[in-house]
Residue frames as qw, qx, qy, qz and C-alpha x, y, z in Angstrom:
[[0.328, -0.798, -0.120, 0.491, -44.09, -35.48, 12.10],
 [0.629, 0.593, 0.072, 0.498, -42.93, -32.75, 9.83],
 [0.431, -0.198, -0.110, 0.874, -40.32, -30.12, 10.17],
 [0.031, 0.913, 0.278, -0.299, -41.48, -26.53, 10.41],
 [0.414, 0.760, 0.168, 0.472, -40.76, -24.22, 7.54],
 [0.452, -0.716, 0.093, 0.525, -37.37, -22.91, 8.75],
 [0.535, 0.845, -0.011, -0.005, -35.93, -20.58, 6.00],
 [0.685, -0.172, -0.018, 0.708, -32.34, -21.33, 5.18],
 [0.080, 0.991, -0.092, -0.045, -30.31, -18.52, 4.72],
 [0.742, 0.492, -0.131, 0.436, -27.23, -18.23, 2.82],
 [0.724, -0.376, -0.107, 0.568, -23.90, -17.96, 5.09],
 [0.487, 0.157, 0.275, 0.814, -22.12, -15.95, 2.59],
 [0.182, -0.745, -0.278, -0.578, -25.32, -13.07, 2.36],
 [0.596, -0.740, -0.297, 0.092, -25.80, -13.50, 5.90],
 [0.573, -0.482, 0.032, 0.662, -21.86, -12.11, 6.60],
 [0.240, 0.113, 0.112, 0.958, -21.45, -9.64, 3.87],
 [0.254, -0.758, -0.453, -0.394, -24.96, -8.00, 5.01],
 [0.620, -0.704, -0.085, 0.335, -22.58, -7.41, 8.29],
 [0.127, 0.916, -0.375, -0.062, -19.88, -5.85, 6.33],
 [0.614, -0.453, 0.620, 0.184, -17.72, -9.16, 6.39],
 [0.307, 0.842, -0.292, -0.335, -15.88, -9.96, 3.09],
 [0.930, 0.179, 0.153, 0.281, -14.01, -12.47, 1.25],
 [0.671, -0.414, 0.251, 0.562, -10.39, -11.95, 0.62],
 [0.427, 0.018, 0.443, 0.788, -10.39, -11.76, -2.87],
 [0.125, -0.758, -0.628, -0.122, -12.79, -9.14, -2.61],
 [0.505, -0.817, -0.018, 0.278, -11.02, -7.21, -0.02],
 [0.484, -0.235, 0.414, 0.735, -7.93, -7.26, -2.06],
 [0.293, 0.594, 0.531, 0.530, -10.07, -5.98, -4.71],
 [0.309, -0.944, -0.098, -0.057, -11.10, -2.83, -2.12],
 [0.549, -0.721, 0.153, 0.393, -7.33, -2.59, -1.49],
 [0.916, 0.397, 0.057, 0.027, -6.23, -2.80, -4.85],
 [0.123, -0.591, 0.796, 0.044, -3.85, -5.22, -4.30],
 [0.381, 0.190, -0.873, -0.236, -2.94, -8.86, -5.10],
 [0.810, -0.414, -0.178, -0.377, -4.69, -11.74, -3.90],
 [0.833, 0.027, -0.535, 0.136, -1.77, -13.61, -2.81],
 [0.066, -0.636, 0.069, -0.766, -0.56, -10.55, -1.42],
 [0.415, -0.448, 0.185, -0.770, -3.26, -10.42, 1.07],
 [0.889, -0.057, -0.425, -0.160, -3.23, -13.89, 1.43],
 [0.582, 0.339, -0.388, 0.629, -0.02, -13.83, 2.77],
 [0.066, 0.427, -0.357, 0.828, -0.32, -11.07, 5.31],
 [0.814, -0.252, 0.122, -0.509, -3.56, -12.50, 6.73],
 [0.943, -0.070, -0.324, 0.037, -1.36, -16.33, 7.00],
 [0.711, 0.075, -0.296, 0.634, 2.39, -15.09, 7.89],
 [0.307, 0.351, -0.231, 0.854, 2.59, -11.20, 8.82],
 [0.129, -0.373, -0.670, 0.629, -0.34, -10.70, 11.23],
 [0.161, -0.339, -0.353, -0.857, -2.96, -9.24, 9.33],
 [0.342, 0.131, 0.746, -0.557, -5.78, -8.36, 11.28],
 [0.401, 0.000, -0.510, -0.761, -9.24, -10.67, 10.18],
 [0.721, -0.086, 0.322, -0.608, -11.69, -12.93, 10.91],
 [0.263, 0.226, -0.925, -0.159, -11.29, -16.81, 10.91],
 [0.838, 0.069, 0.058, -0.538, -14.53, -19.01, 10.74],
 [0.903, 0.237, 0.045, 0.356, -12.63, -22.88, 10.12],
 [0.676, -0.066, 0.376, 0.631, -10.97, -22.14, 7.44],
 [0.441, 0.669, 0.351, 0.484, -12.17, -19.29, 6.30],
 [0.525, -0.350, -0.219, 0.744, -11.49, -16.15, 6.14],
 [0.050, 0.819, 0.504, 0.272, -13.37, -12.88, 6.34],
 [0.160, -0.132, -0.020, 0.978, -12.24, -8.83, 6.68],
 [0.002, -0.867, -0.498, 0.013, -14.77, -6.58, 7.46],
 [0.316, 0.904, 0.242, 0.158, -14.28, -2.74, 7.40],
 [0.415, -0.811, 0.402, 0.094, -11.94, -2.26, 10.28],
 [0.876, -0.181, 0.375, 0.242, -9.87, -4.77, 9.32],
 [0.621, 0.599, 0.266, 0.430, -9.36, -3.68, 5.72],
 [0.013, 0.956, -0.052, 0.288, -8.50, 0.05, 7.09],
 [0.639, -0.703, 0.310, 0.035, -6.52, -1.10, 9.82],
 [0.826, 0.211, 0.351, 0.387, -4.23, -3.13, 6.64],
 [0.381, 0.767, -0.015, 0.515, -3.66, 0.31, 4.84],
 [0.448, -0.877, 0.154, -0.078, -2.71, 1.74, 8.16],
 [0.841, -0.312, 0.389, 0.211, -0.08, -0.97, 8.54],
 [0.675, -0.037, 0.432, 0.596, 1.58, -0.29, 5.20],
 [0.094, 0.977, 0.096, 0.164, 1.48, 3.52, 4.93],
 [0.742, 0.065, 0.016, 0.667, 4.90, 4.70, 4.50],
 [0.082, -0.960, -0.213, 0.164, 5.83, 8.06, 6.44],
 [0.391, 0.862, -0.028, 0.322, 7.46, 10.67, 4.83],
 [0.848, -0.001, -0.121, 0.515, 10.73, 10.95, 5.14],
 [0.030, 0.978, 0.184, -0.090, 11.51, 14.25, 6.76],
 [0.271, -0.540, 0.535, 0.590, 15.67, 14.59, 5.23],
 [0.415, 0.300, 0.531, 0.675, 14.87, 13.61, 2.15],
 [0.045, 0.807, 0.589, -0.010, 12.32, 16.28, 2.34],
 [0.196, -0.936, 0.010, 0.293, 14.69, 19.01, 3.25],
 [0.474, -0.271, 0.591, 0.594, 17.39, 17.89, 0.99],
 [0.475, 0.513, 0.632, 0.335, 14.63, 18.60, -1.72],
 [0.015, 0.932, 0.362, 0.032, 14.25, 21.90, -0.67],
 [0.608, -0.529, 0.362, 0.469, 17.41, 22.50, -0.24],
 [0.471, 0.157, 0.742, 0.451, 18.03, 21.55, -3.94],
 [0.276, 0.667, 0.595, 0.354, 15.37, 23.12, -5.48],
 [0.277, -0.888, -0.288, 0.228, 16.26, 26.29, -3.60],
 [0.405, -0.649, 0.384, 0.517, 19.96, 27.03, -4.61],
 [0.620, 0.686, -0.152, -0.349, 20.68, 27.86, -8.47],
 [0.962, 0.112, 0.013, 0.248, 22.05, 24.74, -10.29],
 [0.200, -0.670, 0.498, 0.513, 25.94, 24.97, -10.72],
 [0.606, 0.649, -0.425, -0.177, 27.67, 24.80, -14.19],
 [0.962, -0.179, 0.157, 0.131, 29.13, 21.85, -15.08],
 [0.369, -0.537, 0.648, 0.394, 32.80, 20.92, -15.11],
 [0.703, 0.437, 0.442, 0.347, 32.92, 19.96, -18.54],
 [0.314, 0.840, 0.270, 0.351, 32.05, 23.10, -19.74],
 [0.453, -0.858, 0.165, 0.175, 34.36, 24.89, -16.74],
 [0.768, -0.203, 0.355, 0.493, 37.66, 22.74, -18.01],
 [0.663, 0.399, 0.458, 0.437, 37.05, 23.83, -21.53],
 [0.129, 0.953, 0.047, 0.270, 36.86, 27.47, -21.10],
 [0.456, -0.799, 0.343, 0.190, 39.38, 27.34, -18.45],
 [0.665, -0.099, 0.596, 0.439, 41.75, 25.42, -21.45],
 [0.467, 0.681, 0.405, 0.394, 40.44, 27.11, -24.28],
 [0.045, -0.998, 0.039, -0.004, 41.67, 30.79, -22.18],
 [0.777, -0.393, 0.393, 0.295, 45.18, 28.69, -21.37],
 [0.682, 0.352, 0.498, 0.404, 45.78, 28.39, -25.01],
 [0.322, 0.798, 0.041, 0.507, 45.43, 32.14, -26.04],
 [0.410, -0.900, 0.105, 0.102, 47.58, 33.38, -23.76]]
């Protein structure tokens, strides 16, 4: 009895033809570290796919990571810049002492 001509097919093609990824891959699309992403996908709650032991990020996943560590503008520092950049520098006290000592003197 023989076996019928069953084509294998490679795991690894077979998932990144879905859009699923390897880590150090994904970090490469985020560029960031691997350990990095290692990390966040073992300890901080990345979202990904686990197969075993592996582990696989597809598109959402990878977007949903930048989401997660986008840092929103800070809207006081913002106005303190404008603020700043709005009002004409002042003169420094250095230069304030010395004229105010340097008129002291000729008098």
């Amino acid at each position: 009895m023989s076996t019928p001509n069953v084509s294998t097919i490679d795991i690894d093609s077979l998932m990144r033809r879905d859009g699923y990824v390897k880590p150090r891959e994904a970090a490469r699309a985020l560029e960031c570290g691997e350990r990095w992403l290692l990390d966040g996908l073992n300890k901080h709650g990345f979202p990904h796919t686990r197969m075993g032991r592996a582990k696989w990020l597809n598109e959402n996943h990878i977007r949903e990571i930048r989401s997660l560590c986008e840092v929103p503008a800070d809207r006081a520092k913002i106005s303190r810049l404008r603020r700043s950049k709005s009002k004409p520098a002042k003169p420094a006290k250095r230069a304030q002492n010395v004229e105010s000592a340097v008129t002291k003197s000729a008098a």
